[in-house]
C-alpha positions as CSV (number, residue, x, y, z in Angstrom):
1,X,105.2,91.3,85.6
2,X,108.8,92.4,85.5
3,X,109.6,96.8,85.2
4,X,112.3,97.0,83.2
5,X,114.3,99.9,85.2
6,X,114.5,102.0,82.3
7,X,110.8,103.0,82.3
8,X,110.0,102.3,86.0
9,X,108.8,105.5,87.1
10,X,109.9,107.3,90.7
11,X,107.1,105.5,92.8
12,X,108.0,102.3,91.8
13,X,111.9,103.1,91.8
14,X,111.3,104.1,95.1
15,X,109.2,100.9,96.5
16,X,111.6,98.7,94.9
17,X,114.8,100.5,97.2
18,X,112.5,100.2,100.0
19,X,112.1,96.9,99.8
20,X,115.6,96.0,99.4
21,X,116.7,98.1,102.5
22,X,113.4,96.0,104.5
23,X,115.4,92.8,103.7
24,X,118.0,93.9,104.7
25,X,117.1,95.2,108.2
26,X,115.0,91.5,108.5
27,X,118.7,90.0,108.0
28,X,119.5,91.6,111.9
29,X,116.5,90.5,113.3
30,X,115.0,87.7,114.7
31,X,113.1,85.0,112.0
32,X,109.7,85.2,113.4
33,X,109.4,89.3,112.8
34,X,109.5,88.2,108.8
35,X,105.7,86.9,109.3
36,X,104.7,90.2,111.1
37,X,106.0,92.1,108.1
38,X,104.3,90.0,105.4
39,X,101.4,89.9,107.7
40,X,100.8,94.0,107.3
41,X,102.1,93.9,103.4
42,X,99.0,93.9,101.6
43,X,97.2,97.7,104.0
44,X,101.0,99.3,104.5
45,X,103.5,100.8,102.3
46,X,107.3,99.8,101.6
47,X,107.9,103.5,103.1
48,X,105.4,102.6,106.1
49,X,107.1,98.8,106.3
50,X,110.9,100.2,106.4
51,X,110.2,102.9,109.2
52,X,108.2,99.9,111.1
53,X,112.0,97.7,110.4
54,X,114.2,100.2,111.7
55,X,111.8,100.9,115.0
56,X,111.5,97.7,116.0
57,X,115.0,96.8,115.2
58,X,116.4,99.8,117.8
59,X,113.8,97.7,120.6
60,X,116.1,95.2,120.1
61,X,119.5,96.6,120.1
62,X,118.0,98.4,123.8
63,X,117.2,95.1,125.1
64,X,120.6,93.7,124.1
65,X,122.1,96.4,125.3
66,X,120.4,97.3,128.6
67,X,119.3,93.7,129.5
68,X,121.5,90.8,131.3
69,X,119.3,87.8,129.8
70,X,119.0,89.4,126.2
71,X,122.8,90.3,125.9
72,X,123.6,86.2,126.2
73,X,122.2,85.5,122.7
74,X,122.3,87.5,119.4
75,X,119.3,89.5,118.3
76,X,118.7,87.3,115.5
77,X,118.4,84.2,118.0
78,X,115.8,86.0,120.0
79,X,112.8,83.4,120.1
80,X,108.9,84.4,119.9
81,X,108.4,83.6,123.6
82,X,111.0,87.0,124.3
83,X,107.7,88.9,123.7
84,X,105.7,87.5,126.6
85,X,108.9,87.9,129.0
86,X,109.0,92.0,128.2
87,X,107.2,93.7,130.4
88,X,105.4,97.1,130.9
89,X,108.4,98.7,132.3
90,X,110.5,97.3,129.8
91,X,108.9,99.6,127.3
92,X,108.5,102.5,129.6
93,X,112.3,102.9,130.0
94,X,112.9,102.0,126.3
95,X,110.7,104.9,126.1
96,X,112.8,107.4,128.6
97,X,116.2,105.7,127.1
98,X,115.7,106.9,123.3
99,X,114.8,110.5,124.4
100,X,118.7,110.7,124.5
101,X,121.2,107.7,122.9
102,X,124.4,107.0,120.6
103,X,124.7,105.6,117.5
104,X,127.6,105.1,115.8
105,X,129.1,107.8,118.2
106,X,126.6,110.5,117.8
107,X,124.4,112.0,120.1
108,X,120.1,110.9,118.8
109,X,117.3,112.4,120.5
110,X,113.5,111.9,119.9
111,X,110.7,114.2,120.9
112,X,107.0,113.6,121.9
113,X,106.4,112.5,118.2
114,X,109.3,110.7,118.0
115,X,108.8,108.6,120.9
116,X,104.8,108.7,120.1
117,X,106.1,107.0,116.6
118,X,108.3,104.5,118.2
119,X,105.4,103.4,120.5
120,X,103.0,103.0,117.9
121,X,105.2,100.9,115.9
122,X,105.8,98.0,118.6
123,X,101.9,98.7,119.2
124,X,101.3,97.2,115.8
125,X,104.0,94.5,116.3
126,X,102.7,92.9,119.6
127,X,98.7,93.7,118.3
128,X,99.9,91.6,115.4
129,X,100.9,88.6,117.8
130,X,98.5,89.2,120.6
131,X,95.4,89.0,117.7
132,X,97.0,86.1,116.1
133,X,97.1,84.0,119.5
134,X,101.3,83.7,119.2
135,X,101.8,86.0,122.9
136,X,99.6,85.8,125.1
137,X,100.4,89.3,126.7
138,X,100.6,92.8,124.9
139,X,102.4,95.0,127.0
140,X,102.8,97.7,124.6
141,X,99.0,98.4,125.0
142,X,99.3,99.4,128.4
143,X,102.1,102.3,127.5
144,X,100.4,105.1,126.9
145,X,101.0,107.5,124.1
146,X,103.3,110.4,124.7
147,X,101.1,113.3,125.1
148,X,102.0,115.9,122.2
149,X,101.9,119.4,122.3
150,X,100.5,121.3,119.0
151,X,103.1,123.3,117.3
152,X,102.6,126.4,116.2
153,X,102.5,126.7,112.0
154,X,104.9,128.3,110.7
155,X,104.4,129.7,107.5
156,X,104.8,132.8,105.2
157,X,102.8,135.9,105.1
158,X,101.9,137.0,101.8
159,X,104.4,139.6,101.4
160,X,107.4,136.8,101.9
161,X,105.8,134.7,99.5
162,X,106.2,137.3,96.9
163,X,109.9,138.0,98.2
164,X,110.9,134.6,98.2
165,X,110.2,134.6,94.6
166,X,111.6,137.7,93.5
167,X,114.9,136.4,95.1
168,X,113.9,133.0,93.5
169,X,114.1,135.3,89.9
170,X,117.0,137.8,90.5
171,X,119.2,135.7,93.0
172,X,120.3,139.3,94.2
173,X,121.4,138.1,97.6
174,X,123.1,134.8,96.6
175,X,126.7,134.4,96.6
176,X,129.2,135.0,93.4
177,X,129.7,130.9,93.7
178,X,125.9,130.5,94.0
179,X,124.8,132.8,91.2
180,X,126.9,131.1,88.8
181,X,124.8,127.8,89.8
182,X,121.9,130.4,89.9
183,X,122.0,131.4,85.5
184,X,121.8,127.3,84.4
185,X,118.5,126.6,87.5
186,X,116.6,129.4,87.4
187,X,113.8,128.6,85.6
188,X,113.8,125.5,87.1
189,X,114.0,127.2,90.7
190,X,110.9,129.2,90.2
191,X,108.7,126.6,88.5
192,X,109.3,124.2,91.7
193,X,109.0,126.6,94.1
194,X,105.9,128.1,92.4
195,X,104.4,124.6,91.9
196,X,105.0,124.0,96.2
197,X,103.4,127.5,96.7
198,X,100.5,127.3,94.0
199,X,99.7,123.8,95.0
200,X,100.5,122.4,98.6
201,X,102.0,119.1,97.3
202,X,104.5,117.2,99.0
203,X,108.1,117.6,98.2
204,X,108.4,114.1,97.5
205,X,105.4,114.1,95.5
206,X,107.2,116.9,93.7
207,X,109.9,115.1,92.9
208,X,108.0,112.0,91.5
209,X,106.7,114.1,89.0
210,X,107.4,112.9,85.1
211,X,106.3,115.1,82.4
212,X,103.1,113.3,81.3
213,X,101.9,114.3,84.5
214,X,101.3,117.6,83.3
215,X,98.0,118.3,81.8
216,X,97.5,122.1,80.6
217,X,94.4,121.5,79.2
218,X,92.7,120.9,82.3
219,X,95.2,123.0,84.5
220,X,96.3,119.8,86.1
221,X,99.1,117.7,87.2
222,X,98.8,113.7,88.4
223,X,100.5,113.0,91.9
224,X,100.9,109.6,93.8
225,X,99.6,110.4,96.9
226,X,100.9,108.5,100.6
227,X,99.2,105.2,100.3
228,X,100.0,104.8,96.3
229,X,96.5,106.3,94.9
230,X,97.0,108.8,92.1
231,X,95.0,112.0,92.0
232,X,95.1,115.2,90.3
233,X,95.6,118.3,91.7
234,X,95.3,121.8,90.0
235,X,97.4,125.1,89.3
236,X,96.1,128.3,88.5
237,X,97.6,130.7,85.6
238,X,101.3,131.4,87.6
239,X,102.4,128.3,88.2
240,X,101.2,127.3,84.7
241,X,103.7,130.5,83.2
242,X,106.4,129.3,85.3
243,X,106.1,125.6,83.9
244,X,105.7,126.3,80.4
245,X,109.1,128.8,81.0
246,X,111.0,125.7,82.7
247,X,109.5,123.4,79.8
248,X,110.9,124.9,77.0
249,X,114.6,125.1,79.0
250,X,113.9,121.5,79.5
251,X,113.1,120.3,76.4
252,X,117.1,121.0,75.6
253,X,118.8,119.0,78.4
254,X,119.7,115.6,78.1
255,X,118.8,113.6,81.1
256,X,120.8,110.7,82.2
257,X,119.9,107.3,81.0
258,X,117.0,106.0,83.6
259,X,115.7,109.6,83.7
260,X,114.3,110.5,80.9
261,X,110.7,111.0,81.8
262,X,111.5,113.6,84.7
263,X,109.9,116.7,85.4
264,X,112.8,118.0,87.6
265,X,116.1,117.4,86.8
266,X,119.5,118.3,88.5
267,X,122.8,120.2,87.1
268,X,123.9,116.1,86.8
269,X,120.4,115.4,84.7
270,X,119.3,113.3,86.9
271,X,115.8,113.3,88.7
272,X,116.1,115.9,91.6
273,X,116.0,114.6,95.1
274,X,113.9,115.5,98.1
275,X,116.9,116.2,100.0
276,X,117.7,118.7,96.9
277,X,115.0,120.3,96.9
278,X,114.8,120.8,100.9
279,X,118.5,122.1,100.4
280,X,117.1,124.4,97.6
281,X,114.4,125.8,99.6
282,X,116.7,126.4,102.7
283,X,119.1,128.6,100.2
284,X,116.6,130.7,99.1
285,X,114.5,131.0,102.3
286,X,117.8,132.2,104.5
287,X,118.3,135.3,102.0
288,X,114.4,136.7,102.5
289,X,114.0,135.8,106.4
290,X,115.9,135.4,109.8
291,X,112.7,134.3,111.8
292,X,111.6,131.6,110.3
293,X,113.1,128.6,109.4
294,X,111.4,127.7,106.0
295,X,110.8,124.1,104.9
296,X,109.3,122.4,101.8
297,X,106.6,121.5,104.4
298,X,106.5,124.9,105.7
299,X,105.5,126.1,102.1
300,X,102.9,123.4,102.1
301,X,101.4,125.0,105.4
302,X,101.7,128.6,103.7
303,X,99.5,127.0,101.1
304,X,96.8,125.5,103.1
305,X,96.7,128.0,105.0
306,X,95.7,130.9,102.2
307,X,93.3,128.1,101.3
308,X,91.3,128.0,104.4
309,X,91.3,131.9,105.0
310,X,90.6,132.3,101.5
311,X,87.5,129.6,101.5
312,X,86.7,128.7,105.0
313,X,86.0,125.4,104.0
314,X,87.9,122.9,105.8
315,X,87.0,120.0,104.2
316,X,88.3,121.3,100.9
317,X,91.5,121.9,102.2
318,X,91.8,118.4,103.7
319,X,91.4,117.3,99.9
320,X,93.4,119.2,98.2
321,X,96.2,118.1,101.0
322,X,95.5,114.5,100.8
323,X,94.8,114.2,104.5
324,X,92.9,111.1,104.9
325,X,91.6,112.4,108.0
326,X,89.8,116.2,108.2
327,X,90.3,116.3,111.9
328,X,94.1,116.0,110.9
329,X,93.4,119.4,108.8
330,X,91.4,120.6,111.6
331,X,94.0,120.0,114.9
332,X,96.7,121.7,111.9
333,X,94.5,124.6,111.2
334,X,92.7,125.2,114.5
335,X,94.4,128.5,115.3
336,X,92.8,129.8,112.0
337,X,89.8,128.5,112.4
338,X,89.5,130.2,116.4
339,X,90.4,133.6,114.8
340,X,87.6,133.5,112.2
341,X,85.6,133.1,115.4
342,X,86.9,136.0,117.0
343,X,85.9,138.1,114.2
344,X,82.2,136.9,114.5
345,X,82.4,138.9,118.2
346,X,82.5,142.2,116.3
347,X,80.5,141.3,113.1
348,X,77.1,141.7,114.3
349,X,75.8,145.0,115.6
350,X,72.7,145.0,118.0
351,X,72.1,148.5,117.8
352,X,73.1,151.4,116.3
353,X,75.3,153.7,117.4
């Protein structure tokens, strides 16, 4: 079946850029990675498949780089039989050399997830050859993960929540230049930032909303979720006020041709962008707190958060944030979770006093 681009909505818009830029990473490296990456098509995403490209491409770049026997050939030449040459070590100072490298002249660093990400992606590459009996070693096996230190959540107390959207309203600290920008998004402004807040979605799940996916009758909007399964997810009576403002502001624009069906739309009438949106966020954010460096994902966080003090129920929250995995939830949430604990110490009284 062919989309016609018109009415290909922002999932498949994005899947089909995705794919493009996967062909053309395959185009720098070697012909036999092509049958790892349609070996993994049909259980990854395009997203999942791009990241996987550009990770296994930089492996090769370091070998070429940093070793005398890959550097005689081009990357693209690099037979199967490379694999069984690399060794343990190979990876371990792949590893130590991406903490700090250049590319195109600037400075990249990675952290323990970065590295941890790296790893796991030439994990999946050799397990794809070492299962399929084309290497006969897996060296990437023996690497062990990075160990990863928790990070604290960051996230708004109650009373910046209800800042952050007063400034959101008024715009009393913006700029002259900003406020002018400020009188044509406002309502716009508040009914994304109140849908992040009153919902915990993704900002990219944001921004691939169209306006059928609203559902007022059941208090509802329809997401695509990581992993391209749609589910519904629902808003309680202030982010529905703050849609229904934005919608009637909306239904006068005229969106660019391709865009019609957009929830969000930029001063250009165009679907909004995640970077947008994360610029959007860090605007506002900087005007109602110096501590805290505020994120779309941090206002995901605020929202699961209020969830799990608010129900105690784990599992819910875990649902309602699309983790496939609870214990995900659970490592994010854990600090929460020890300090309802705490509060059973004092709960119980043995005697009276």
């Amino acid at each position: 079946m062919i989309n016609n681009p018109k009415t290909m909505n922002y999932h498949d818009e994005q899947n089909k850029q995705n794919i493009v830029k996967l062909r053309t990473v395959l185009d720098t490296l070697p012909s036999f990675c092509k049958t790892f990456f349609r070996g993994i098509e049909e259980y990854t995403s395009t997203r999942t498949r791009l990241a996987y490209a550009y990770d296994i491409r930089l492996f090769f770049e370091f070998l070429h780089d940093r070793n005398s026997i890959c550097a005689k050939m081009d990357i693209k030449d690099y037979p199967l039989s490379l694999l069984d040459q690399i060794t343990r070590v190979d990876i371990e100072e792949y590893l130590e050399y991406i903490t700090l490298y250049q590319k195109e002249g600037k400075d990249v660093t990675n952290d323990e997830r970065g590295k941890a990400r790296k790893l796991a992606s030439l994990r999946s590459f050799y397990n794809y050859f070492f299962q399929n009996e084309m290497i006969e070693k897996n060296p990437a096996a023996l690497v062990p993960l990075p160990k990863q230190h928790e990070k604290e959540i960051i996230r708004l107390e109650p009373n910046e929540v209800a800042v952050l959207l007063d400034q959101v309203e008024d715009g009393t600290k913006l700029t002259q230049k900003e406020l002018e920008y400020h009188k044509k998004t406002k309502l716009r402004d508040v009914a994304l930032l109140t849908l992040l807040l009153g919902t915990g979605i993704r900002v990219s799940e944001c921004v691939g909303l169209d306006l059928q996916d609203i559902n007022f009758d059941i208090g509802g909007i329809k997401i695509r979720r990581k992993g391209g399964y749609e589910t519904v997810v629902y808003f309680g009576e202030e982010v529905e006020t703050a849609l229904l403002d934005y919608l009637e502001e909306r239904e006068h624009m005229i969106p660019m041709e391709g865009h019609e069906n957009a929830l969000f739309l930029s001063l250009q009438n165009r679907r909004m962008a995640v970077r947008s949106v994360e610029n959007l966020v860090k605007k506002y954010a900087s005007r109602v707190t110096t501590l805290k460096k505020i994120t779309p994902h941090k206002l995901r966080s605020t929202y699961g958060t209020t969830l799990y003090q608010e129900t105690g129920d784990i599992y819910l929250v875990a649902d309602v944030l699309g983790h496939k995995d609870v214990n995900t939830t659970r490592r994010h949430y854990a600090a929460q979770a020890e300090e309802r604990r705490r509060r059973a110490a004092n709960a119980v009284h043995l005697r009276e006093n």
